[in-house]
LOLO-383359 format. One record per residue: residue in three letters; x, y negated, z of N, C-alpha, C, CB in turn. Coordinates in steps of 0.02 Angstrom, whole numbers, padded with zeros to 5 digits, always signed. Glycine has a CB too. Layout:
residues N
ALAXYZXYZXYZXYZ/...
//
This chain:
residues 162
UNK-00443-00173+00757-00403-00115+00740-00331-00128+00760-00408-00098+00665/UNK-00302-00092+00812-00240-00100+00840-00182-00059+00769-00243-00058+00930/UNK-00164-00086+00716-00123-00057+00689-00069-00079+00669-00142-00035+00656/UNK+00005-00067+00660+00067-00087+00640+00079-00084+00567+00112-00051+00673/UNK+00114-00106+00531+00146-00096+00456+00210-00085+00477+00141-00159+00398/UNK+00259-00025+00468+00322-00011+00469+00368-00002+00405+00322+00039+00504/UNK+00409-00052+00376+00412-00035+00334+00472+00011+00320+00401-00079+00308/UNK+00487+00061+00264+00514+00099+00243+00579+00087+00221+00482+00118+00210/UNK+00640+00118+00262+00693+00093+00242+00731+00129+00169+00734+00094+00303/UNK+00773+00098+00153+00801+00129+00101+00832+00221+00099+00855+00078+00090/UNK+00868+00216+00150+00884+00287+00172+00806+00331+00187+00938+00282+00249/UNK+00744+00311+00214+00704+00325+00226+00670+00370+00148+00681+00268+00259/UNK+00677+00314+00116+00650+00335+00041+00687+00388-00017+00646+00269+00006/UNK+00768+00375+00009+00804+00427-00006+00781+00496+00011+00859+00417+00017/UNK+00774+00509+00060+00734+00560+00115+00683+00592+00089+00704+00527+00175/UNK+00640+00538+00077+00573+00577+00064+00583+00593-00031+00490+00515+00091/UNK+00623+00544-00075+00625+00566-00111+00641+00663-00140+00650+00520-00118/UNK+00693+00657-00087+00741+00714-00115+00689+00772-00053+00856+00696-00098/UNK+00639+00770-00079+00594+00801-00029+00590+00834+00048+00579+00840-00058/UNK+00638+00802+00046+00651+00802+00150+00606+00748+00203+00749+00769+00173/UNK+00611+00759+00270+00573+00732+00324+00620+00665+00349+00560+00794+00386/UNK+00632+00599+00341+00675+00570+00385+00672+00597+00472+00657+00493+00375/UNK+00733+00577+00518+00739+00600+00553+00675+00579+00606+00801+00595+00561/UNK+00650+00627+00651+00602+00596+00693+00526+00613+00667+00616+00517+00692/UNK+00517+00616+00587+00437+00589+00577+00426+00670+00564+00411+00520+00500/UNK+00447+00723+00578+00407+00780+00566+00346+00803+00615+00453+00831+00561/UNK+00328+00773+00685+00266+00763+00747+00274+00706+00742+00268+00789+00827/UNK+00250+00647+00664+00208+00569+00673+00157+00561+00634+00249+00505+00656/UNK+00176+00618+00566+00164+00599+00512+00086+00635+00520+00221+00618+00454/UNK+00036+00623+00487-00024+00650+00480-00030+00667+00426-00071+00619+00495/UNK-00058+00739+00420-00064+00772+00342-00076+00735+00303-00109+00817+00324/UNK-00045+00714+00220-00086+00647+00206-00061+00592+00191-00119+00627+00250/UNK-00042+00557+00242+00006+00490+00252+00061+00477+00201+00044+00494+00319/UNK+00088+00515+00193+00165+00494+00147+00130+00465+00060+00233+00594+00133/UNK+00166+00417+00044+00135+00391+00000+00178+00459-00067+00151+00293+00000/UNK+00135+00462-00113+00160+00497-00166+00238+00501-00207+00119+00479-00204/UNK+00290+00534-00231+00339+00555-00214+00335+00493-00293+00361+00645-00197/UNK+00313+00483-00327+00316+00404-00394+00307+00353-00349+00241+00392-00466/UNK+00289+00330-00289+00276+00288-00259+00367+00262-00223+00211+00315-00213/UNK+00377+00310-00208+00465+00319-00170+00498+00309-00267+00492+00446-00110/UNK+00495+00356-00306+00531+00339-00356+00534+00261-00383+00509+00381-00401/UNK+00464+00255-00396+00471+00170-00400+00501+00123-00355+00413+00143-00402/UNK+00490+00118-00301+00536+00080-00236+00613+00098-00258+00516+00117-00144/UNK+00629+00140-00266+00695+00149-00262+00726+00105-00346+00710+00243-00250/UNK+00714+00107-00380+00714+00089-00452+00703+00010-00441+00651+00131-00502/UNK+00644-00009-00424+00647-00083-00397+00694-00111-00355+00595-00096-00365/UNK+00712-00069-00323+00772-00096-00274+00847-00097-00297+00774-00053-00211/UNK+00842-00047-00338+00916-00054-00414+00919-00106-00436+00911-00013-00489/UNK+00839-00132-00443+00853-00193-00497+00878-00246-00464+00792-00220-00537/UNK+00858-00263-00398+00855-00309-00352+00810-00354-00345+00898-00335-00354/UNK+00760-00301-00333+00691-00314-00311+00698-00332-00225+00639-00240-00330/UNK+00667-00380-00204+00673-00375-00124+00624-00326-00105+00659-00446-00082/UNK+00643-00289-00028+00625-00237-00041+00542-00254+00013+00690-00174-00025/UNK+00537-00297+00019+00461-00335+00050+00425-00323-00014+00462-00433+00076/UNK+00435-00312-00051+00388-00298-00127+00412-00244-00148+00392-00351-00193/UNK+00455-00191-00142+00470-00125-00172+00454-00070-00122+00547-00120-00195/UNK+00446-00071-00039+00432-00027-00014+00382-00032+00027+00475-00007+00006/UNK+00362+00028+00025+00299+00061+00060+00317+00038+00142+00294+00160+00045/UNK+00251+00023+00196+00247+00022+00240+00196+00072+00272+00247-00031+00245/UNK+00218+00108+00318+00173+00151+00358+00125+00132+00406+00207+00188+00389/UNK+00064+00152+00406+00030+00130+00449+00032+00165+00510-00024+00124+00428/UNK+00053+00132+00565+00073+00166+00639+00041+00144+00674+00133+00161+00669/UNK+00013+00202+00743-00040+00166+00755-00016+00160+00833-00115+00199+00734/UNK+00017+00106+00853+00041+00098+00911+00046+00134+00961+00023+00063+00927/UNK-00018+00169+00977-00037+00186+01034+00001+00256+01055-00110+00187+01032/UNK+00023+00284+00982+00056+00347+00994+00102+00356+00940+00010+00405+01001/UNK+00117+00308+00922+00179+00305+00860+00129+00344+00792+00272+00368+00888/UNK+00098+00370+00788+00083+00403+00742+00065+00371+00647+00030+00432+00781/UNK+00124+00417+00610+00076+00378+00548+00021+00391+00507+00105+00367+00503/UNK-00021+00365+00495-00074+00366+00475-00095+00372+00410-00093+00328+00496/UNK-00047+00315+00348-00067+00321+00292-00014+00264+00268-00146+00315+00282/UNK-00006+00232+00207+00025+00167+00189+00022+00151+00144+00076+00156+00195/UNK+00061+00098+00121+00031+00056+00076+00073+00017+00058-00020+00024+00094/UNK+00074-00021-00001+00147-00062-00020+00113-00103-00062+00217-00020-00060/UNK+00163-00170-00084+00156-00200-00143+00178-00163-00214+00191-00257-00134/UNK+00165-00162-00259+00184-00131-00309+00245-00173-00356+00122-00117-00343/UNK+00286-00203-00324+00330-00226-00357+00357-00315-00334+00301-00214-00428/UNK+00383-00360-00364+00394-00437-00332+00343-00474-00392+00496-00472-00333/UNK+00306-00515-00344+00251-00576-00377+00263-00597-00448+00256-00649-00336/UNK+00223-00592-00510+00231-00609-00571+00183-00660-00586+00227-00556-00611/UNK+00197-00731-00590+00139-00781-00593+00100-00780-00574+00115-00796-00629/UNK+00126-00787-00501+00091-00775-00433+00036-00760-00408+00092-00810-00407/UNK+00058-00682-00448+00002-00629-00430+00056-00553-00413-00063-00618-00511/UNK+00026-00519-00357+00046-00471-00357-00003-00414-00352+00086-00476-00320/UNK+00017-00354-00359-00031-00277-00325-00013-00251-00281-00039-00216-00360/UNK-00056-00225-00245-00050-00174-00190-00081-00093-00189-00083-00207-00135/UNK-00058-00066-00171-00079+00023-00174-00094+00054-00111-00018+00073-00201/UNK-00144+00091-00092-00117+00125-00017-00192+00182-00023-00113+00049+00076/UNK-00164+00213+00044-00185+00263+00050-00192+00283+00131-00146+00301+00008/UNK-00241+00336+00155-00250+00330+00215-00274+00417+00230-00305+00265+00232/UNK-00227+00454+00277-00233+00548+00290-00310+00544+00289-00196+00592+00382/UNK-00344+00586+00249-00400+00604+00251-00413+00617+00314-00411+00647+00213/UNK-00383+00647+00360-00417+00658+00429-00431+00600+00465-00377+00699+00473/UNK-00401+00521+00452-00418+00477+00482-00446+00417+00439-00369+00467+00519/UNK-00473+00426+00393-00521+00383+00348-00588+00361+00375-00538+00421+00288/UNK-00610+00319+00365-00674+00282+00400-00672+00249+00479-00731+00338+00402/UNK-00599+00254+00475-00588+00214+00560-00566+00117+00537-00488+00268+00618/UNK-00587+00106+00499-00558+00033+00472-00487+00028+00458-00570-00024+00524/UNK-00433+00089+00457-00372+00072+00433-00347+00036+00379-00351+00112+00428/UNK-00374+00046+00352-00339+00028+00279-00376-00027+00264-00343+00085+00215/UNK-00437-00065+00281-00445-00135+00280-00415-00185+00330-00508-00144+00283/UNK-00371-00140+00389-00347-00194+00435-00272-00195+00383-00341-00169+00535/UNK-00260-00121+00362-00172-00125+00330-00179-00197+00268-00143-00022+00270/UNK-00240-00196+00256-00250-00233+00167-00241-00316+00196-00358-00214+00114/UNK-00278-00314+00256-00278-00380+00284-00190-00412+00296-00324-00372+00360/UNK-00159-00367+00341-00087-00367+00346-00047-00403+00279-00065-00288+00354/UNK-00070-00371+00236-00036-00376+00171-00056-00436+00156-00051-00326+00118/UNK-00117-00459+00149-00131-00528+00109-00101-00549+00144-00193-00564+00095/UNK-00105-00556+00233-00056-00587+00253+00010-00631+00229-00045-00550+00277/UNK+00038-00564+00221+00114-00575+00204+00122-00607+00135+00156-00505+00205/UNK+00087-00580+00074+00073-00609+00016+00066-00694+00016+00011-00574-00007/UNK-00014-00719+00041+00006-00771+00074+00040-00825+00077+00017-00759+00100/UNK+00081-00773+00132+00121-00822+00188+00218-00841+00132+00136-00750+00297/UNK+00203-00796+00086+00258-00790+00010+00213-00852-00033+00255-00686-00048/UNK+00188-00845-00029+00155-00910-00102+00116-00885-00146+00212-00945-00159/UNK+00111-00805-00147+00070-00774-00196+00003-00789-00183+00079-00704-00198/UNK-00023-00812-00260-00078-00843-00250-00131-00777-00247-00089-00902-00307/UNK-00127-00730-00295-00181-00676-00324-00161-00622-00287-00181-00659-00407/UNK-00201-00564-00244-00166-00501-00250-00242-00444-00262-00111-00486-00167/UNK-00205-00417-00311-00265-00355-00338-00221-00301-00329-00301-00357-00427/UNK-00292-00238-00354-00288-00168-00356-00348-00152-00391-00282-00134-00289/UNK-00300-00106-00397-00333-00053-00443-00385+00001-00413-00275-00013-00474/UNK-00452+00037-00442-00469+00056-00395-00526+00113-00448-00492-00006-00339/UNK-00516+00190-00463-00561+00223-00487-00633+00197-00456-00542+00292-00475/UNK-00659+00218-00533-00744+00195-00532-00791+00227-00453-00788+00242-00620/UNK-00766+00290-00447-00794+00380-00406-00761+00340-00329-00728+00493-00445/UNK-00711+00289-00341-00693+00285-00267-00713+00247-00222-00643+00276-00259/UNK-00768+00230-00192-00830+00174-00166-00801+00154-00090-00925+00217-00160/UNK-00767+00216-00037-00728+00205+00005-00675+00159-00011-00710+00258+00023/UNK-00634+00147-00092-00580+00072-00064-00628+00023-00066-00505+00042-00121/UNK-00696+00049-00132-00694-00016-00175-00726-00078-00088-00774-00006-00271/UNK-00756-00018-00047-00767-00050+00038-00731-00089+00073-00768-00007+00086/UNK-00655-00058+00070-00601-00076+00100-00578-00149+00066-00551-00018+00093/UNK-00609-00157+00003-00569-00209-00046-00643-00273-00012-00563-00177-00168/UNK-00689-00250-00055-00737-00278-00021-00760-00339+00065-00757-00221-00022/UNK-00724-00274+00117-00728-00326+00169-00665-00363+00195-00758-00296+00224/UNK-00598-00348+00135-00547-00378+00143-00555-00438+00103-00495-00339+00130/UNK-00596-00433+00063-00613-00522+00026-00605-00525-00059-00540-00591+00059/UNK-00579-00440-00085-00583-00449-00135-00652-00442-00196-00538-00421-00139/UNK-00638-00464-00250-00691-00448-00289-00687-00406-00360-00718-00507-00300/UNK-00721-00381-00382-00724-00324-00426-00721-00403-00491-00810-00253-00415/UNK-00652-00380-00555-00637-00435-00589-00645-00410-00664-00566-00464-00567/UNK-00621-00340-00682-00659-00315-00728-00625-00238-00730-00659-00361-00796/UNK-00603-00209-00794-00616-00134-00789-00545-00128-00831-00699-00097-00828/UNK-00525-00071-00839-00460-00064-00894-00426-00011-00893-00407-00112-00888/UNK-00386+00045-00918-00345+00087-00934-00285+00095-00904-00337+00080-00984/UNK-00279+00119-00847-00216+00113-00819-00144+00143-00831-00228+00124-00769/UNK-00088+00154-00810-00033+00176-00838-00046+00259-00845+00030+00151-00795/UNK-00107+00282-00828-00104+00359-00821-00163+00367-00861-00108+00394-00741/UNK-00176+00315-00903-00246+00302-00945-00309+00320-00922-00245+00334-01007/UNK-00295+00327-00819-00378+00324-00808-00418+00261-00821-00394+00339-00734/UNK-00469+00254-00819-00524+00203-00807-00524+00161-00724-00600+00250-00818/UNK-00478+00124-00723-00507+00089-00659-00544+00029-00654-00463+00075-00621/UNK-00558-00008-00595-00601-00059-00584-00529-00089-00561-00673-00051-00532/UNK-00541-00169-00603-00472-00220-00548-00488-00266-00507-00417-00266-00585/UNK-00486-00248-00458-00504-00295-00416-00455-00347-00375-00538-00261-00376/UNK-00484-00419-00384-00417-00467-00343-00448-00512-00282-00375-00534-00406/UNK-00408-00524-00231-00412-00589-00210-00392-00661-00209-00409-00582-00180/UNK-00408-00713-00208-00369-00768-00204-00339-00782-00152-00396-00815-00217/UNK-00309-00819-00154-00283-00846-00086-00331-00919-00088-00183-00859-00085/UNK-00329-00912-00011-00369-00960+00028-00340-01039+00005-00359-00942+00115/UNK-00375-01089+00012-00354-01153-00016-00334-01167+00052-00408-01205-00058/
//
């Protein structure tokens, strides 16, 4: 899967917060793609605190070949006993092309290549397309719990490699 992680600059997130297009992405973006407008609120709030922003912002998935974005995905914040989360999402019109297990791969990557030992997600019971994505990225289903919006999810983590 030929895909990029771009990540989201601060002015970028200003942008999309205050419900505008940054300059350029109105012919990139795919219906879909922009991560949810709490997703930008949180980044920005993390980055008040002085969060680095390799853990507060969203990266777009671009798909080289025509700049286009696709979907994205972020850490959910900076490593807490060296474990972190990740979130993402991928335009329904381009789901089932392996995106979002090559974006997930990217990420452990980088996680990783930081020292973080654990990285999970969260993942509704009904949603069998991540629990796939989590699956052939290496994670495993760890147990179940109440999330901040008191749905029911499944948590799923990986380790890092010895």
């Amino acid at each position: 899967m030929d895909l990029v992680l771009e990540r989201l600059t601060q002015e970028q997130l200003r942008v999309l917060e205050a419900g505008d297009w940054p300059e350029g992405w109105l012919d990139r973006v795919e219906p879909g793609a922009l991560p949810p407008e709490r997703v930008h609120v949180r980044a920005l709030a993390l980055l008040a605190q002085g969060c680095d922003a390799c853990w507060a912002t969203s990266r777009m998935m671009c798909r080289p070949s025509d700049g286009r974005y696709l979907g994205n995905i972020s850490f959910k914040g900076a490593p807490c006993e060296g474990r972190v989360e990740i979130g993402y999402q991928v335009a329904p019109g381009q789901q089932g092309q392996g995106l979002a297990t090559a974006a997930v791969r990217l990420m452990l990557e980088e996680a990783w290549a930081a020292g973080v030992q654990i990285v999970r997600a969260e993942v509704l019971p009904e949603n069998l397309p991540s629990q796939r994505v989590l699956t052939k990225a290496g994670f495993r289903l760890v147990g179940h719990h109440a999330d901040a919006r008191q749905e029911w999810v499944g948590v799923w983590e990986a380790a890092r490699p010895d």
